[in-house]
C-alpha positions in Angstrom: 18.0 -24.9 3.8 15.0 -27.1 2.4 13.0 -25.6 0.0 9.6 -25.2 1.3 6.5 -26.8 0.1 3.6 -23.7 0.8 3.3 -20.8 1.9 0.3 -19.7 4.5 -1.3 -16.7 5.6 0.5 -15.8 8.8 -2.0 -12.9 9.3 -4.7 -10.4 7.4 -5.7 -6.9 8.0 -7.2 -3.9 7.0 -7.3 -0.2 8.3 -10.2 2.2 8.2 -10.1 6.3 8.2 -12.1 7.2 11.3 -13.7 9.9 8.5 -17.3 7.9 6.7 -19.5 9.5 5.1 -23.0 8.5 3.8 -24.2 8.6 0.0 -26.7 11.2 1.4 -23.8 13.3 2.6 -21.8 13.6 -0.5 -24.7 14.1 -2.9 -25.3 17.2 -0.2 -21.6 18.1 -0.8 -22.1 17.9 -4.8 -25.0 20.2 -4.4 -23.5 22.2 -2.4 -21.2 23.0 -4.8 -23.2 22.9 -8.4 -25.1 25.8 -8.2 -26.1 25.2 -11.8 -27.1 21.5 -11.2 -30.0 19.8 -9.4 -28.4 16.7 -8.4 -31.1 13.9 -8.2 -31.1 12.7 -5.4 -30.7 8.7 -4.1 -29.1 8.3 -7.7 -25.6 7.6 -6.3 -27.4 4.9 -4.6 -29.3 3.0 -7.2 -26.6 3.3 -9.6 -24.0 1.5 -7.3 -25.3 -0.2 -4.6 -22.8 2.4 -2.4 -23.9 3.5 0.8 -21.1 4.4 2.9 -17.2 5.3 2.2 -14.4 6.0 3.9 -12.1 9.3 3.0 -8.7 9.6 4.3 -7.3 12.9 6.2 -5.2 15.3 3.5 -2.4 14.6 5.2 -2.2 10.7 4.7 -0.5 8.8 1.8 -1.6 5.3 0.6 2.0 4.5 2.8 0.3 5.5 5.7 -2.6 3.4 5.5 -0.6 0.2 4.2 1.4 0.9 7.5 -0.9 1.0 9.9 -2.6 -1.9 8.5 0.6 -3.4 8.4 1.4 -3.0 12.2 -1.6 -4.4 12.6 -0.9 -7.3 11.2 2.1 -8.4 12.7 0.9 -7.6 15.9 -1.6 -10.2 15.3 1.4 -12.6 14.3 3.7 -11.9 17.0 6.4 -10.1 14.4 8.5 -7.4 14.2 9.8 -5.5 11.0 13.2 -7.0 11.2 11.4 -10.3 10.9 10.5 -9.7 7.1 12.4 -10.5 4.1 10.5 -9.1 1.6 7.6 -6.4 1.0 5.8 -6.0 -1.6 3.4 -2.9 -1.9 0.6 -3.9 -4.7 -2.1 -1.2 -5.0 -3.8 0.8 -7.5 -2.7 4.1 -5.6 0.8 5.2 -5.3 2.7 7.7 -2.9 5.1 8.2 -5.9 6.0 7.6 -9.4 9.5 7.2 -8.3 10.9 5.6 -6.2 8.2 2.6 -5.6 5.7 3.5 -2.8 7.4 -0.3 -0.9 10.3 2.0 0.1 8.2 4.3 1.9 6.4 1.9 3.9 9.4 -0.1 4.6 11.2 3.1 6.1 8.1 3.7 8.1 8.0 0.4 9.5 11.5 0.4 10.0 12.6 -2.5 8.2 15.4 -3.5 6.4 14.7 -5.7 4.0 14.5 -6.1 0.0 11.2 -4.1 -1.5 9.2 -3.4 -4.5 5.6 -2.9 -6.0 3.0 -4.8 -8.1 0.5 -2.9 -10.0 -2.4 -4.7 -11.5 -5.7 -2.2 -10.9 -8.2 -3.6 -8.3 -6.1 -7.1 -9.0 -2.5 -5.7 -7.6 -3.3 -7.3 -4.3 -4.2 -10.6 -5.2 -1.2 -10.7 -7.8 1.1 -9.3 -5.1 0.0 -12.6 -3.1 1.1 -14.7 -6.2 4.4 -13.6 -6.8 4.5 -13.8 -2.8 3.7 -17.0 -2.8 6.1 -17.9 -5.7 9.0 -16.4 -4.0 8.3 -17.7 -0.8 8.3 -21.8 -2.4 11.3 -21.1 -4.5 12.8 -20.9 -1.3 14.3 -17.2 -1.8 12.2 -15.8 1.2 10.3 -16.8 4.1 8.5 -13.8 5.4 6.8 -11.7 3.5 4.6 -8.8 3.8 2.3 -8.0 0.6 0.3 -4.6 1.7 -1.6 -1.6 0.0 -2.5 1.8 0.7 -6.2 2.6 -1.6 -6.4 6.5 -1.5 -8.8 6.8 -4.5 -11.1 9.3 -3.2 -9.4 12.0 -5.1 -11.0 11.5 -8.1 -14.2 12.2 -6.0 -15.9 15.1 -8.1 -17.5 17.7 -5.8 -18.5 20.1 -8.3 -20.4 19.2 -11.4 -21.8 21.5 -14.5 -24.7 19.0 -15.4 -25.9 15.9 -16.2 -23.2 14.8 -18.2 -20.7 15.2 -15.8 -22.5 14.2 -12.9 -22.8 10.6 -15.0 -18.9 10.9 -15.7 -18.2 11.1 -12.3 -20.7 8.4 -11.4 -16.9 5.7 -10.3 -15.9 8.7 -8.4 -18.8 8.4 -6.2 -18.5 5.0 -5.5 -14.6 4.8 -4.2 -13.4 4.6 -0.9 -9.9 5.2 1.1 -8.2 1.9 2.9 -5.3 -0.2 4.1 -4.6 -3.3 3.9 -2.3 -5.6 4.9 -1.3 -10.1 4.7 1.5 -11.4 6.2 2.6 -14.5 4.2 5.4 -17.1 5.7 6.5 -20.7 4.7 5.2 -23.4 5.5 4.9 -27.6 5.4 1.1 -27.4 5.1 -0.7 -26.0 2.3 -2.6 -22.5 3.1 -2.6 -20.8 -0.2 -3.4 -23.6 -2.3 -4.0 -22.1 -6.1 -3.9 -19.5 -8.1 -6.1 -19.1 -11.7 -5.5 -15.6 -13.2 -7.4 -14.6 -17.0 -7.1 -11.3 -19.1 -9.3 -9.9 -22.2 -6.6 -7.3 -22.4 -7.8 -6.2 -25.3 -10.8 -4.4 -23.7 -8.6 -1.6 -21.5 -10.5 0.8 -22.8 -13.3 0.3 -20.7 -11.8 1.0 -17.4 -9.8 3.6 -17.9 -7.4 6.4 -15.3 -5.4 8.6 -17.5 -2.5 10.2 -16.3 -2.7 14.2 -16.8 -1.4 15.4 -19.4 0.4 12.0 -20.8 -0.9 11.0 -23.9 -2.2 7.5 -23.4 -4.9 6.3 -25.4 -7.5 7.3 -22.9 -8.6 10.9 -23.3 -10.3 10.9 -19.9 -11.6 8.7 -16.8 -14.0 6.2 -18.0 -15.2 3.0 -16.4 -17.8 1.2 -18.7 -19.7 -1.7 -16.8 -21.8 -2.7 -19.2 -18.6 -3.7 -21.7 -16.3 -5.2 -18.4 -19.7 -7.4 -17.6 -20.1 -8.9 -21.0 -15.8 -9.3 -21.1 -16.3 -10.6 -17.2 -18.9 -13.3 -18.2 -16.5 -14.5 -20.8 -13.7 -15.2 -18.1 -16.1 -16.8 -15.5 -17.4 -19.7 -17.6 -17.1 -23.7 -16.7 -13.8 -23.4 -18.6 -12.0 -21.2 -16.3 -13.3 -22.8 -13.4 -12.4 -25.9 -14.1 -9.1 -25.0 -15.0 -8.7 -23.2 -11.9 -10.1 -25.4 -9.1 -8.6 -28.7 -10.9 -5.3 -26.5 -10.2 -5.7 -27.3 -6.2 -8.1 -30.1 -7.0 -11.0 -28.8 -4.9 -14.5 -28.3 -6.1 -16.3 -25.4 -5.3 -18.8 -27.4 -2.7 -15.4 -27.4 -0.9 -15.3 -23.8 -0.4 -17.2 -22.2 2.6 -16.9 -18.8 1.8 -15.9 -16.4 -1.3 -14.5 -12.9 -1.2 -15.3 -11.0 -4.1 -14.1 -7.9 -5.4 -17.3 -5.6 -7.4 -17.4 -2.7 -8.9 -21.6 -2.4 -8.0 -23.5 -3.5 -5.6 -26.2 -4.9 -8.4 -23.5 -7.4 -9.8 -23.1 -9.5 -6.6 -26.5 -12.0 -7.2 -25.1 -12.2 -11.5 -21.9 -12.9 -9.9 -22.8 -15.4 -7.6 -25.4 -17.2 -10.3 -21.9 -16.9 -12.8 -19.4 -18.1 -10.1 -21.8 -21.3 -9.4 -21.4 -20.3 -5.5 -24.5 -19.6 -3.3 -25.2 -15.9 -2.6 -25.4 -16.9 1.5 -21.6 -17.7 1.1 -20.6 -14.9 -0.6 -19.4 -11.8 1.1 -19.3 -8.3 -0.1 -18.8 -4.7 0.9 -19.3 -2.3 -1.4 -22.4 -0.7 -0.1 -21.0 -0.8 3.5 -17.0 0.3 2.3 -17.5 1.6 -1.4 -15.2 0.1 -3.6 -11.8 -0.1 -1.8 -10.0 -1.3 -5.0 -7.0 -4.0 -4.3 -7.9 -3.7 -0.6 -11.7 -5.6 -0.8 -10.6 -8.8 -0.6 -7.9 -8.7 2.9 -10.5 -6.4 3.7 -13.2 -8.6 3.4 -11.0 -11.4 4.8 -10.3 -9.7 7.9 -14.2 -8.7 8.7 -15.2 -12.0 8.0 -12.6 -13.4 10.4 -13.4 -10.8 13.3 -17.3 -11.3 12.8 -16.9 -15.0 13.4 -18.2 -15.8 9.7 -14.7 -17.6 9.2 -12.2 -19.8 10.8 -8.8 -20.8 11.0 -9.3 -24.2 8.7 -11.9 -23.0 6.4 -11.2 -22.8 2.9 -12.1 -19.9 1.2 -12.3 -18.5 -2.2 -11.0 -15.1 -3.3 -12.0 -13.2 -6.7 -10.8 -10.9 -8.0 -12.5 -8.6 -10.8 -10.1 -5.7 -12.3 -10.0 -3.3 -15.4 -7.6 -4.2 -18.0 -10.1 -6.5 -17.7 -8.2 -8.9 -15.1 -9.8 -11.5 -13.7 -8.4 -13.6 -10.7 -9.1 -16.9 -8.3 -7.0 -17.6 -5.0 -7.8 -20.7 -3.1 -7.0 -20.2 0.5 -6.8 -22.5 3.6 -7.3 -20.2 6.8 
């Protein structure tokens, strides 16, 4: 068998909870429930840019939305599970420690093929499509599935002492539950034409999930924007650009739209000005979606694609913003 050349995105897609709720809802909830605190109302909002989310019912696992985003998917491609060879489930949310949460969607599909998961925070997606893509041009796999299953809203704090906590649980607030799902498959033309991936690993502490009761370093949740800025601004400079378009040897006047993953609404015009990309081709969705972690940018892909604002063709950026602090670029021909 020749060894292939690319690989291309077969198809993308992305699976809401029928259950949204506005910002005004859930500060009515908090209040509701923090009979000691006034909760100040349109806060939520200003702080985060978040308007809307999307919770999941009790009874759903991040399996279940990866799989029903999943089916959706190969619909759209004219599969069937038998046709994968490989899936790989990259999310920040997990059905189990053990055995990796691949398994249980590849059981509920019903397919039979080799499995296992990437984690990388809000970047696990986008490095699920690298090693995809790897695999797939070494020649070890043609079909691949690289999904996620974001059920982040349980960190969601409905009951708060005071101000202090109310701040603390400020990320909570802004989180949303999705599924999302890309089929990737070999090909003789290019469709996923580069990859440029950066770390300041060295600043972890500033995005931080502890596990209860393991000792870890981090003591308790803590996601400080103002330190991942500063560390994001010193990963997007001309540097890592350069480096990173020269890689598929397309400037960014090439690209005709950009995904972007951000934690706030208010970063999307510094990211834009940082990036070098106009705001009108930028797309976003964290004040429609809240921050759907690894699943914004299939997410985002697959809105764009239904609304018309993309095409088969097009070449489109996506970026990828993560603690640890992560930062990644895929260039992608539709």
């Amino acid at each position: 068998m020749t060894r292939p050349r690319y690989s291309r995105m077969s198809a993308v897609a992305a699976h809401l909870p029928e259950r949204r709720i506005s910002t005004d809802e859930l500060e009515d909830i908090i209040q509701e429930n923090s009979p000691e605190f006034r909760v100040p109302r349109g806060m939520i909002r200003r702080m985060t840019g978040v308007a809307h989310r999307y919770l999941r019912p009790d009874d759903q696992m991040p399996s279940d939305l990866a799989v029903t985003a999943a089916g959706k998917a190969l619909a759209d491609a004219g599969w069937q599970p038998g046709d994968l060879d490989l899936i790989v489930f990259a999310a920040v949310s997990m059905d189990l420690l053990e055995p990796a949460t691949a398994h249980v969607v590849a059981a509920k599909l019903g397919a039979g093929c080799p499995v296992f998961d990437v984690k990388n925070a809000c970047n696990s997606l986008l490095n699920g499509l690298e090693v995809g893509d790897a695999l797939i041009r070494s020649g070890a796999y043609r079909r691949v599935l690289v999904c996620c299953g974001e059920c982040p809203t349980h960190i969601l704090r409905k009951s708060v002492s005071g101000p202090r906590e109310f701040l603390d649980a400020m990320v909570g607030y802004t989180v949303s539950d999705v599924g999302a799902a890309v089929l990737l498959e070999a090909s003789d033309e290019p469709g996923l034409l580069g990859f440029g991936m950066r770390a300041i690993s060295s600043e972890w502490p500033a995005g931080a999930v502890p596990l209860p009761g393991v000792p870890s370093g981090a003591s308790r949740l803590r996601f400080d924007l103002p330190v991942m800025a500063r560390a994001v601004h010193r990963l997007v400079d001309e540097e890592t650009l350069a480096w990173s378009s020269g890689r598929t040897g397309l400037p960014m006047t090439e690209v005709s739209m950009c995904c972007a993953h951000l934690a706030a609404g208010a970063l999307a015009d510094d990211f834009s000005a940082t990036v070098g990309i106009p705001r009108s081709k930028l797309v976003t969705t964290i004040t429609s979606h809240g921050n759907t972690a690894s699943a914004t940018l299939p997410l985002q892909l697959d809105l764009a694609l239904r609304e018309g604002r993309a095409a088969r063709g097009d070449t489109v950026l996506l970026a990828g913003l993560a603690s640890g602090i992560s930062l990644g670029f895929l260039w992608l021909r539709l």
